[in-house]
N, C-alpha and C positions, 0 to 999 in steps of 0.2 A: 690265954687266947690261942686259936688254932691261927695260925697267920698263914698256910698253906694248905685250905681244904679240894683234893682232887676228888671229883663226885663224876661216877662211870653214869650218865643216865639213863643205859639202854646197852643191849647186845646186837641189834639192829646194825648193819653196815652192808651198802651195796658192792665192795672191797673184799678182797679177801689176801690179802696181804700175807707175803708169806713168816713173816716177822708178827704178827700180829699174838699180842700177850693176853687178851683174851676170847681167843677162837669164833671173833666176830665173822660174821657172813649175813644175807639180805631173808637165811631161813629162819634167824634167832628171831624171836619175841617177848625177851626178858625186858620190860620198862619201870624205871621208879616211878609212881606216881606223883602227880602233882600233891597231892595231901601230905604224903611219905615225905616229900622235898621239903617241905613248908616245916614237917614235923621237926627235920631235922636240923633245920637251919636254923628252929628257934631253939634246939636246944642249946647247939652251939654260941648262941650270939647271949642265952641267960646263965653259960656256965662260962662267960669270959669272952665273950665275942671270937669273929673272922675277921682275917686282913683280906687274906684273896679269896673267891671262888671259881674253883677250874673245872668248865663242864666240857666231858666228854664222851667218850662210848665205844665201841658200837662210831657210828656218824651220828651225832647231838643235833644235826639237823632236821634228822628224822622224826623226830620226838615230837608229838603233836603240842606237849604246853613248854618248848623254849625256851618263847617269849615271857608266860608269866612265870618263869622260874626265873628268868633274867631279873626282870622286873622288880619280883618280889624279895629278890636280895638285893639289886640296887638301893632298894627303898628302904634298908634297912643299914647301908651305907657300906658295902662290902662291895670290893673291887671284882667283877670278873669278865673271867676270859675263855675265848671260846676255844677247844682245840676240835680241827676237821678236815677231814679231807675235800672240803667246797663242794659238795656234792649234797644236793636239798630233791624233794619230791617234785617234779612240775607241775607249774600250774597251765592245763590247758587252756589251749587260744579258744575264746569264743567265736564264734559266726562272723560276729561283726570285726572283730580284731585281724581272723583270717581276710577278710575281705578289704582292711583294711592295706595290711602287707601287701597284700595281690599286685592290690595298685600303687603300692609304692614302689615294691621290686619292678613294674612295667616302670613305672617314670625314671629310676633311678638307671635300667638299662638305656633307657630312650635317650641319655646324655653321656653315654660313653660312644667313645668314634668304634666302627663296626670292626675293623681291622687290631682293635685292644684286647685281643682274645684272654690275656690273664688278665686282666681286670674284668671282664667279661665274666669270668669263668668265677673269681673270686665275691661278686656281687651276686651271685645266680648262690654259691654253698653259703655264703652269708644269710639270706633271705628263709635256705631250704631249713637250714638249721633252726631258725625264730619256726617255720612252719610247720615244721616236722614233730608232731603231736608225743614227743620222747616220756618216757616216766621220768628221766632222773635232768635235772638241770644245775647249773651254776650257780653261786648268789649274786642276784642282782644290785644294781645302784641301788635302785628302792628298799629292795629286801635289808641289804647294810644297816641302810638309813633307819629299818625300823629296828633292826636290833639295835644302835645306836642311842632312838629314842627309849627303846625298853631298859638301857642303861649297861649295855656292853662296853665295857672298857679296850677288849684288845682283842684281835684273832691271833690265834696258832693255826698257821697251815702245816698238813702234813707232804711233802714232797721229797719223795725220795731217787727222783731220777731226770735228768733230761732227757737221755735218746728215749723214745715211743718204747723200744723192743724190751729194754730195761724196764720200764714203767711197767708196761704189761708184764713180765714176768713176775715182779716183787709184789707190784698190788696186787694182780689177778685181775684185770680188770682190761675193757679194750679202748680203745681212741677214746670214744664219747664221755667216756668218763674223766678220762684226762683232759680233755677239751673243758669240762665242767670245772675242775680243778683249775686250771690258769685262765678261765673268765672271773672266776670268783677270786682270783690274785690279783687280777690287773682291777677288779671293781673295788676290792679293799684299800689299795693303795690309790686311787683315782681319789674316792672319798676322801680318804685321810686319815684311817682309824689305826690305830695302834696294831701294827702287821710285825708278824715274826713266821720264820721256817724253823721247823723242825726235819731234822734229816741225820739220817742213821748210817754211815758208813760200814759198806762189809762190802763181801769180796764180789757181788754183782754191780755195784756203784760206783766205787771209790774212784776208780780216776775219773770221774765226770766231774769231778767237783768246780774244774775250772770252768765250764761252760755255764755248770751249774749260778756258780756264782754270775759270770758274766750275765746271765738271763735277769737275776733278782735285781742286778744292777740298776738294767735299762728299765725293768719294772719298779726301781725305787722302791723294794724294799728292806725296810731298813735296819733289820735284825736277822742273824742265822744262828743257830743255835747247833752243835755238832755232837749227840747224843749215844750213849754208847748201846750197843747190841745184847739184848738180855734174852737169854735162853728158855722162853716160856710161851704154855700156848702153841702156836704152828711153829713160831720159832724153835722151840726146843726141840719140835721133828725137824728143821730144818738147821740146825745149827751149824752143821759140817759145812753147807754149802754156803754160810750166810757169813760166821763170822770170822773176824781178819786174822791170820798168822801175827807171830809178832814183826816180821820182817813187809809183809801188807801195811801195817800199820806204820811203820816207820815211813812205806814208800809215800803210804797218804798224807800225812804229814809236812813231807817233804813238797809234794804236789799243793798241798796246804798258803804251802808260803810262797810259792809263786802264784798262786791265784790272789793271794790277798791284794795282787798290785791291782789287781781289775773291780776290784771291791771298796765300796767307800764304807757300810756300813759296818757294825758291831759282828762280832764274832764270838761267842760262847762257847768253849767247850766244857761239855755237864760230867759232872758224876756219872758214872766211872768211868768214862772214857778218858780224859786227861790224864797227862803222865803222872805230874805233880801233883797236889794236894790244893786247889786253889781257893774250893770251894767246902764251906763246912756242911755236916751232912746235920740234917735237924728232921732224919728220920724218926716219927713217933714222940718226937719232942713239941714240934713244931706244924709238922706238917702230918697228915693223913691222907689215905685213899680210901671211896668207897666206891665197893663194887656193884654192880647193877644187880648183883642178888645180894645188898643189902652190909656185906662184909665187908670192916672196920680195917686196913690194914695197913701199917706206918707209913711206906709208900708202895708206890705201884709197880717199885721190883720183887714186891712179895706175893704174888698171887700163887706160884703153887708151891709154895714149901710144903713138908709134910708135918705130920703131927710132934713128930719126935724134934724133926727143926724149930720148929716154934717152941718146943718148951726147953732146946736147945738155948737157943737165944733171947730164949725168956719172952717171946713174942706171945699175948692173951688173945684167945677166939672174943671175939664180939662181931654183933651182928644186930642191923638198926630196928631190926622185927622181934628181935630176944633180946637185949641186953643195952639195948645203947642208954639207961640211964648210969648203968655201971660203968660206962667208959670216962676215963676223965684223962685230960691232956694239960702240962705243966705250964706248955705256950714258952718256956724259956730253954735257954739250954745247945750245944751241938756239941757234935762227937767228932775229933780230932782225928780219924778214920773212918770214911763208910759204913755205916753198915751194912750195904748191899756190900761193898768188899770183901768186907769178912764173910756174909755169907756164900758170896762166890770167887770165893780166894780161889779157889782149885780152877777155875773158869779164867778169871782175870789176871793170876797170877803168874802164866804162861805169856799173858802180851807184853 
């Protein structure tokens, strides 16, 4: 059984993230098909079944069948989970829906006292925002609700900053987008659905962590996850600038535990970023990743090794368009070491 399938479904992303492991941006138009999904899912489910399904991308929002990919593995009893940066296509306001706002932003100033200038001012960018005919928006209550019904189990959000200036530099991206990102946090956890942060500590973040967390507080969500920096993709042009010295990571750490006092929920620290050993790695055993061109690979710290690495570590090419009936997975099994450790011993073995 693969008990951890990560499925890329697109290169698609309106992001451009400087960390980003596979060179998403909003020019890419690499998508798996809905057929290709299906194909794959049933192979999986008749050579031993899925525990989870992890859709991502690119932004897995984008993706015009989602829903029936959501769907179509709910239905077949596999857990998944969305991982996004909360950023979906908008849908424009019709005629009558403009018309509708119009008058409700007049009524709604018509009962503030004229002298409330920031509340004034606050209900007038409230209004402009719903009017303002944007391409990219947040997820909505409704929107949730229907991933929900289509049988989404959890979201991953991607957040990797509090101050604006940070956000914009790591994601590439400006206000509005951010804006999109913490509407779709505050509507996931409003709802009720099973919400977790992902956030990547390096040397443009790290001390934000305390605010950081403070934020997720008050928004009551109730899982952070604290993931380590992997050199691929833009990241690996950008590694110098991205990831922690080892005396950085001590400092974070430190800054770590005084934030927890502001913190009620769960804290995760994943492979490889943890000092200890806390977590077994059931790379290739357990768990896969596929990439939105179709490539098989244990997980999604492998995307660019080279040829010689892979027969290095005994890693096999497969690929869901050539070979995926030759793929076969044991479903049992972990390794009492990483394997992304070992293969980035020279990378992690300095922190």
């Amino acid at each position: 059984m693969v008990k951890d399938l990560c499925f890329e479904i697109l290169d698609k992303c309106p992001n451009r993230c400087m960390f980003c492991s596979s060179n998403s941006c909003i020019d890419k138009n690499t998508f798996i098909s809905l057929d290709d999904f299906k194909r794959v899912i049933d192979y999986f489910m008749l050579t031993g079944g899925i525990e989870e399904l992890s859709l991502s991308g690119g932004e897995p929002l984008l993706h015009p069948d989602l829903l029936e990919m959501i769907s179509y593995a709910s239905n077949l009893g596999i857990r998944v989970t969305l991982f996004t940066s909360g950023i979906q296509f908008a849908n424009k306001l019709s005629d009558k829906d403009v018309l509708y706002y119009l008058k409700e932003k007049e009524a709604a100033l018509k009962d503030i006292e004229s002298d409330d200038l920031l509340t004034i001012h606050s209900v007038k960018k409230y209004y402009d925002r719903i009017l303002n005919n944007k391409t990219y928006s947040g997820i909505s209550k409704e929107k949730i609700r229907e991933l929900i019904n289509a049988g989404l189990s959890k979201i991953v959000f991607d957040v990797q900053a509090y101050e604006y200036e940070t956000d914009e530099l790591l994601m590439g991206r400006k206000e509005t987008l951010r804006v999109c990102l913490l509407d779709s946090l505050f509507n996931a956890t409003y709802i009720g659905i099973d919400t977790d942060i992902h956030f990547i500590p390096n040397k443009l973040n790290y001390k934000e962590i305390l605010d950081l967390l403070e934020l997720i507080e008050i928004v009551k969500v109730p899982n952070i996850s604290l993931l380590s920096f992997v050199p691929q993709g833009r990241g690996k042009e950008n590694a110098n600038s991205l990831e922690l010295s080892k005396m950085e990571k001590e400092e974070f750490f430190s800054l770590l535990e005084q934030a927890k006092k502001v913190y009620s929920g769960n804290i995760r620290v994943g492979i490889p970023f943890a000092s200890e050993q806390t977590h077994m790695c059931t790379a290739g055993l357990q768990k896969i990743d596929i990439k939105y061109d179709g490539t098989i690979l244990p997980c999604p710290a492998f995307k660019e090794l080279s040829d010689e690495e892979y027969q290095k570590y005994g890693i096999k090419h497969y690929n869901i368009y050539e070979n995926l009936e030759e793929f076969h997975i044991s479903g049992i099994g972990t390794r009492t070491f990483p394997l992304c450790k070992k293969i980035y011993g020279d990378i992690y073995g300095k922190n």
